[in-house]
MIROTI-376977 format. One record per atom (N, C-alpha, C, CB): z negated, y negated, x. Coordinates in pm, whole numbers, plus 50000, padded with zeros to 5 digits. Glycine has a CB too. Example, Ala and Ser with C-alpha at 12.3 -4.5 7.8 and 13.67 -1.06 7.14 Angstrom:
<recs>
492205056951319492205045051230492205033051320490955044751131492925022551285492865010651367492134999751290494285006051408
</recs>
This chain:
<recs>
158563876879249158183885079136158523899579164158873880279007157913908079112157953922379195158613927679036156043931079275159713935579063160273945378950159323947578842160623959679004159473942178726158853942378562159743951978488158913926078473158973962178436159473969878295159643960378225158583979978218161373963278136161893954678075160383958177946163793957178046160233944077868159533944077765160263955277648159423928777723159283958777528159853967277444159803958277299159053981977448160993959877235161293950377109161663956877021162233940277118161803959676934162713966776839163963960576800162043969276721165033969176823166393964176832166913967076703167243970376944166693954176582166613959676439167893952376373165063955976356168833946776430169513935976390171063948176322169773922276551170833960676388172273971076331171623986576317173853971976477169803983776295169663997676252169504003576156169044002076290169834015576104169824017375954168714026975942171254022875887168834038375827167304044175814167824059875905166574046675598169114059675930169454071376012168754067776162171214073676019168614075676254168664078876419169604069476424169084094876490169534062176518170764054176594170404059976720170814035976594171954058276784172554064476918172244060877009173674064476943171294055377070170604046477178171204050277352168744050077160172024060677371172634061377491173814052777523172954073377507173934048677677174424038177694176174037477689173794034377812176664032877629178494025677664179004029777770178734009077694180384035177791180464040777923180994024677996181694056377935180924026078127181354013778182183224010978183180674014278339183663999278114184893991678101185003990878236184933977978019186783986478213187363982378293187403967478342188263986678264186893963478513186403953278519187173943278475186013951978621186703927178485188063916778424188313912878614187403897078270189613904078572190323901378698189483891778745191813896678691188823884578672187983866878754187023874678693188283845078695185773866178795184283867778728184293852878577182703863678900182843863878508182873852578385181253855378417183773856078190180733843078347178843847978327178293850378143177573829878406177303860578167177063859178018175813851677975176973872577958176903842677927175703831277878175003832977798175983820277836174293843777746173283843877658172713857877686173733840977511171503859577690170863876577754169563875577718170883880477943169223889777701167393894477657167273904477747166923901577480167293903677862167183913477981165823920377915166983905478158164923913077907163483913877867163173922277760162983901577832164183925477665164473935077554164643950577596165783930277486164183957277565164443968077553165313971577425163333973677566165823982477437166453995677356166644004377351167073997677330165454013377334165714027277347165114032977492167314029477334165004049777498164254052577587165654051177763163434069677526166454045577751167154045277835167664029177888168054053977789166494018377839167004007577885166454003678016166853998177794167803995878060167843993478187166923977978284169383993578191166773988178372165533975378412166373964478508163893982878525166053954778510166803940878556167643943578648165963929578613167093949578763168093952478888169423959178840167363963179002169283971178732170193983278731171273975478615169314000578675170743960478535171473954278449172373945878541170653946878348171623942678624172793927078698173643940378749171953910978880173233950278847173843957178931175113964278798172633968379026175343966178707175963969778605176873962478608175393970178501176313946778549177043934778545178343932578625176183925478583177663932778757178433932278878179683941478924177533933778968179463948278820180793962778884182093959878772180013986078849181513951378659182963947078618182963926278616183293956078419182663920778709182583915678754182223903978651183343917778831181033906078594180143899578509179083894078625179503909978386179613880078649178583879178803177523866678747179723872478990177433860878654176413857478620175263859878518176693850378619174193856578520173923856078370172783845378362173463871378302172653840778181171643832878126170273840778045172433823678030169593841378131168473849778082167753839077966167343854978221167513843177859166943831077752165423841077690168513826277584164793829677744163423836977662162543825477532162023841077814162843838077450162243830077299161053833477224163193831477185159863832977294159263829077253157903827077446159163838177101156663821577393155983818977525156153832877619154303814977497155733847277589156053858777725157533856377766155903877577676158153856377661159503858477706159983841777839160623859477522160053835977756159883823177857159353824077980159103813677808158173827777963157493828078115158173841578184155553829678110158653849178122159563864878228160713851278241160413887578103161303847678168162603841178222162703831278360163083832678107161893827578390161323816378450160593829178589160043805178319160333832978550160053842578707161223853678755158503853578687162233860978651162953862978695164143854378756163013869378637164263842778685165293833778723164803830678913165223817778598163483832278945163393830479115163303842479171162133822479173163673851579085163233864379166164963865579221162393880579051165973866579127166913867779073168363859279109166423866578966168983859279195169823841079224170723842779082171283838279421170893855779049172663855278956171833850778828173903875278923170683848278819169763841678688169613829878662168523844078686169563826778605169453811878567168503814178392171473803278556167653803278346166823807778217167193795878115165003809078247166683798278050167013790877883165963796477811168613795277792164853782477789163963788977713163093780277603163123795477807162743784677502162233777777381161483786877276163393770977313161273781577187160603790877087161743791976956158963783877035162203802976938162753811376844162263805376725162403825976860163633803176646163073793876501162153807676391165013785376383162323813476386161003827076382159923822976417161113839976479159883824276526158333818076627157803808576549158583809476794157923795876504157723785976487156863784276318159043780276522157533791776205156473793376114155203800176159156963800076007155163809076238153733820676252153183814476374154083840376283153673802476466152603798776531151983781576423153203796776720153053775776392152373768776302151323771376175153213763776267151333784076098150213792276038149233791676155150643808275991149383797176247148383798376332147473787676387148883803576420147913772576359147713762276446148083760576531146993760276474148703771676680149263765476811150853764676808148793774676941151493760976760152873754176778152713741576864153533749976634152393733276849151553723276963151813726677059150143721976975150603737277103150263741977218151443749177253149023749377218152103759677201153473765977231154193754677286154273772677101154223741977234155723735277268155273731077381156453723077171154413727077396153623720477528153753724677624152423719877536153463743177628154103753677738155333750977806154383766577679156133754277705157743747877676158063744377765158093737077589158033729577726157723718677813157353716677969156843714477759156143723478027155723724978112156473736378159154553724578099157043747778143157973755778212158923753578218158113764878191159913741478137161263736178137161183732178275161643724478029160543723078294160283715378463161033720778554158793716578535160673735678537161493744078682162443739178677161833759778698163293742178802164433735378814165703748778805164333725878965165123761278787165713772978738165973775978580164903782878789165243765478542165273761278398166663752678336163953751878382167663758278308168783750078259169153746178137169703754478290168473753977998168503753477880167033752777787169303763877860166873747277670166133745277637166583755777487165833731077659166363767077461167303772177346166373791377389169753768477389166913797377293167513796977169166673786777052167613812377123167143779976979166003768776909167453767676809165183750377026166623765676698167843762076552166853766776452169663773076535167583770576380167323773176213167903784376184167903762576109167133795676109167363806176100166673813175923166823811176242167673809475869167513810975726167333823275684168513806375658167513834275746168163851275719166653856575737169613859775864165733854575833164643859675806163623851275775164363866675891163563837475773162363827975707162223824175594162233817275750161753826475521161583821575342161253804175345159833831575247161403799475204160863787675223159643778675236161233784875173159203789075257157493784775314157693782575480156073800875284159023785375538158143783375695159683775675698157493800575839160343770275657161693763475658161143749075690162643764775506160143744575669159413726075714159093733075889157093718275580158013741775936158373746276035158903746376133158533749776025160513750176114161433756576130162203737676210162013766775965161843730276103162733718476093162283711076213162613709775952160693711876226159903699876291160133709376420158063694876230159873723976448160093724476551161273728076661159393728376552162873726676538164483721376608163953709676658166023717876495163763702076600164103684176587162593684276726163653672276347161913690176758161023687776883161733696776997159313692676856162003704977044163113711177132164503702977133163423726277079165053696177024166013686177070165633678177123166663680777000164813671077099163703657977183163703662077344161653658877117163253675177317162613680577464164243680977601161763702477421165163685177512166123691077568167113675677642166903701877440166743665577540167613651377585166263647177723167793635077402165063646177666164063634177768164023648377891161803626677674164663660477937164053669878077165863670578112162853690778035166963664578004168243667378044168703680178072168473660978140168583692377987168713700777995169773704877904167753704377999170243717777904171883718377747170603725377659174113735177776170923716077546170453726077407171603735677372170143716277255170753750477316171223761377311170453768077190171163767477441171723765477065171483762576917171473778676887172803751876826170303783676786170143798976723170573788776585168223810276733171533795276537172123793276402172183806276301173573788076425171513804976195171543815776072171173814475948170893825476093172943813875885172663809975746172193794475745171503819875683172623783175830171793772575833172723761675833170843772675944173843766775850174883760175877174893738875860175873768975773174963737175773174633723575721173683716975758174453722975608172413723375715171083713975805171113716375930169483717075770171763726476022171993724376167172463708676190173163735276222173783708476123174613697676174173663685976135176183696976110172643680375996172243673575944170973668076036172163678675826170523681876076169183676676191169763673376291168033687276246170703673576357171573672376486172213655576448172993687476500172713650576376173023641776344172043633776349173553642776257170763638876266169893625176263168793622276408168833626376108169143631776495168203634076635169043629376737167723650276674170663630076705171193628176763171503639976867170803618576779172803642176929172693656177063172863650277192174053669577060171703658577272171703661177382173573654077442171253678477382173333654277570174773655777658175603667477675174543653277789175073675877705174863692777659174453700877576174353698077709175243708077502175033716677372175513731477332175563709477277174963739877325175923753277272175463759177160176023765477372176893760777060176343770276972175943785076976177043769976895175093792577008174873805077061175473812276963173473808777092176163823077002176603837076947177123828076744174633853476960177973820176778178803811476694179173822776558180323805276794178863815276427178913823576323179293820176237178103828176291180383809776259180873798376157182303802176139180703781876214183083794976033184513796576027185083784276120185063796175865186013783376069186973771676172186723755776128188913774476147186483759075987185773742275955184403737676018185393740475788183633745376044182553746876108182533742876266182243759676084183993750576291183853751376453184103734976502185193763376531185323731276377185843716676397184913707376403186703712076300183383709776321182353697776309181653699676430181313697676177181403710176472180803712576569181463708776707180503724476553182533713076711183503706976850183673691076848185263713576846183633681376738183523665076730182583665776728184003655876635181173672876767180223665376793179913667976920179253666176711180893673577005180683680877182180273690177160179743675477301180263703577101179703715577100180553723477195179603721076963180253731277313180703742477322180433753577263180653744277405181233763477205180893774177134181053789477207181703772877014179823796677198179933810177288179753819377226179123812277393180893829077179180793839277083180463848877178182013842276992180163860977081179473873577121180373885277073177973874677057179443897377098180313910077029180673908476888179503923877030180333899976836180563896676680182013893376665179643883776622182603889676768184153888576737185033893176727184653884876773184353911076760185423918676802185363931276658185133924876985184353927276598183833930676454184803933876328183033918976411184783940476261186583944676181186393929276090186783965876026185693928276023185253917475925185353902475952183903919475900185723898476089185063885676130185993878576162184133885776233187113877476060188853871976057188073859476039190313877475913187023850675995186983834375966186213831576149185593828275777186213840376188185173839276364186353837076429184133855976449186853843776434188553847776539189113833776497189983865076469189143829376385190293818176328189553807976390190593815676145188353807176426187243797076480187623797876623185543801376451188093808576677188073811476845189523805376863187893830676907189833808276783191323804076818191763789676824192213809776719190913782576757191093765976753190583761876860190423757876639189383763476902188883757176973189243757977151187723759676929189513741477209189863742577323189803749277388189703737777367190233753077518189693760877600188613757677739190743766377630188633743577720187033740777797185963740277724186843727777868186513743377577184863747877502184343758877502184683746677367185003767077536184723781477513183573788977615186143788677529182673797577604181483805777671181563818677586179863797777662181243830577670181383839977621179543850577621182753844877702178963859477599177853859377547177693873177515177733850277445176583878977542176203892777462174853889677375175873906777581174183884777390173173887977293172433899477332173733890177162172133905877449171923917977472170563917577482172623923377575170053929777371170933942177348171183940177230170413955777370171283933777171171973930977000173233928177030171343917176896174103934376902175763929676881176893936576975175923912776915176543945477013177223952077101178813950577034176573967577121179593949677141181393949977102181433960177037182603951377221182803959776960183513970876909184303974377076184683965876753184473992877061184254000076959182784007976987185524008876937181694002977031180554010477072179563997276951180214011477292179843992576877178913988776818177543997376737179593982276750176673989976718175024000476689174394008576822175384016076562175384005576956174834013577056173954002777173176164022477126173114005777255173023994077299173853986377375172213994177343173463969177382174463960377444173903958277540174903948877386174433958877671174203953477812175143940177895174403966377896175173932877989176203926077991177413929478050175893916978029177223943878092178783950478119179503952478072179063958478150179043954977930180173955377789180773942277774179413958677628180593931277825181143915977853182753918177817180863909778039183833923977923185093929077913184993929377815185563938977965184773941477704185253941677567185853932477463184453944777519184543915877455184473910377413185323900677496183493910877376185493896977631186693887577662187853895077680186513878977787188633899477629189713910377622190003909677438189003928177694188923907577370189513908677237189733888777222188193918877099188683880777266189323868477290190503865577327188833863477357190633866677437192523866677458193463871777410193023870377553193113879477332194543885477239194233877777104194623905977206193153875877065192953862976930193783848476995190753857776897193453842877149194293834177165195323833377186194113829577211196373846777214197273847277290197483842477452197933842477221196413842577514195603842077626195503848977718194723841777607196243845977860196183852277973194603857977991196703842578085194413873378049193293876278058192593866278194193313891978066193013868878259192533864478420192603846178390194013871678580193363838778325193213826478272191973823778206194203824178192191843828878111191073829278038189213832378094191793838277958189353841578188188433842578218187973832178336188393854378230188993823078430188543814978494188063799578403189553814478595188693802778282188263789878233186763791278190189203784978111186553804178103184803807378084184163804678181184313821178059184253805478337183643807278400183313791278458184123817878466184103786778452184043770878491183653761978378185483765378541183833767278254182733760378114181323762778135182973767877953180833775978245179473780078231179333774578330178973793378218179823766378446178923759978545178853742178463179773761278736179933743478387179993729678315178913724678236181043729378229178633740078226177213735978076175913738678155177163750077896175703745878256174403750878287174553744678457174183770278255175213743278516175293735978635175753751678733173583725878677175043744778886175703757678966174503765378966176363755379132174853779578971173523785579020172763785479167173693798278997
</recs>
């Protein structure tokens, strides 16, 4: 695959009606072990200064963010994930249709045909996740919530019969996550992406094998029931995550997120666990070959 301009998205998840600051985070101080960031929108843009794939891993790499999970949600994005993942060795993809996606192609008639794609690009063998896929209450009304349901509960299907880790988008959904998951039963492999639950949450989710992979959201002034969640949970459950370019760490939050800002967010983990840094980061790193295999 020959170098692709990152796609352009609107990065709307922390913008307000002011200018936001779209220049980049200065680069942290690297961590002692490599960790990978298991969750990424390389494919995203932000702003007239986002960085194109090479100049992101090459970023990555200088604070020794040496992997990543490129996840593409919806069919373009999927198919970039799936060609960068061979262009790419430190790539690996995760790909499905965005519980978003899923009311406006079912209006449309091709949800079908979308999943079918799916499906047929999971095959690769650069293909390790079947996700972001869940329920996402915050922007779907209840007209596309049936949707929403039929096409979790078909990406779980997909994710057990190709043996791949499901890789759960959770919002505002909390309950019927666990309720559709229960009655579909989970995968062998599972993650809650960019985890948004309190600690009772984390507990249902960890008895049912969940690994959970928080994001810059943890490092957030507000997010004392997240931290109380990080803190329970084992430490072979744990994956760490940007969401990028959404959710950027404190203290550069609203600016864009890349996966070099990674440090931030495993650095405020270990002081929520009382957690050797360099410990801590060999255990992330050996949960992400646990869940996604080797690269």
């Amino acid at each position: 695959m020959t170098e692709q301009p990152i796609r352009q998205r609107a990065a709307t998840e922390e913008k307000s009606g002011s200018r936001r600051d779209t220049t980049r985070p200065p680069v942290p101080e690297p961590l002692p072990h490599p960790v990978a960031d298991n969750h990424c929108h390389l494919d995203i843009g932000d702003g007239d200064g986002a960085f194109s794939t090479s100049d992101a891993i090459r970023a990555a790499a200088e604070v020794n963010v040496t992997r990543i999970v490129q996840v593409g949600c919806d069919l373009p994005g999927a198919r970039w994930a799936v060609q960068a993942a061979q262009e790419y060795d430190v790539l690996l993809a995760a790909i499905a249709l965005h519980p978003n996606e899923a009311p406006r192609l079912a209006a449309a008639g091709t949800l079908d045909a979308a999943i079918a794609e799916i499906e047929e690009l999971a095959g690769h063998e650069r293909v390790r996740a079947i996700g972001e896929t869940g329920l996402d209450y915050f922007r779907t009304g209840p007209d596309g919530i049936a949707a929403q349901h039929d096409s979790f509960r078909r990406h779980i299907d997909l994710a057990k019969r190709l043996d791949k880790t499901l890789m759960i988008h959770d919002r505002d959904a909390h309950d019927d996550v666990i309720r559709i998951l229960d009655e579909e039963g989970t995968p062998q492999r599972w993650v809650m992406h960019c985890f948004s639950g309190d600690a009772d949450f984390a507990r249902q989710c960890l008895d049912r094998g969940a690994h959970l992979s928080f994001a810059g959201t943890v490092t957030f002034k507000n997010a004392d029931p997240l931290r109380e969640a990080l803190a329970l949970a084992p430490a072979d459950r744990i994956l760490v995550e940007t969401d990028a370019p959404f959710l950027t760490p404190t203290p550069w939050r609203g600016r864009p997120n890349a996966s070099y800002l990674i440090p931030h967010t495993v650095r405020t983990m270990a002081q929520v666990r009382g957690a050797d840094l360099g410990e801590l980061c060999a255990a992330i790193d050996a949960n992400t070959t646990a869940v996604y295999g080797s690269w």
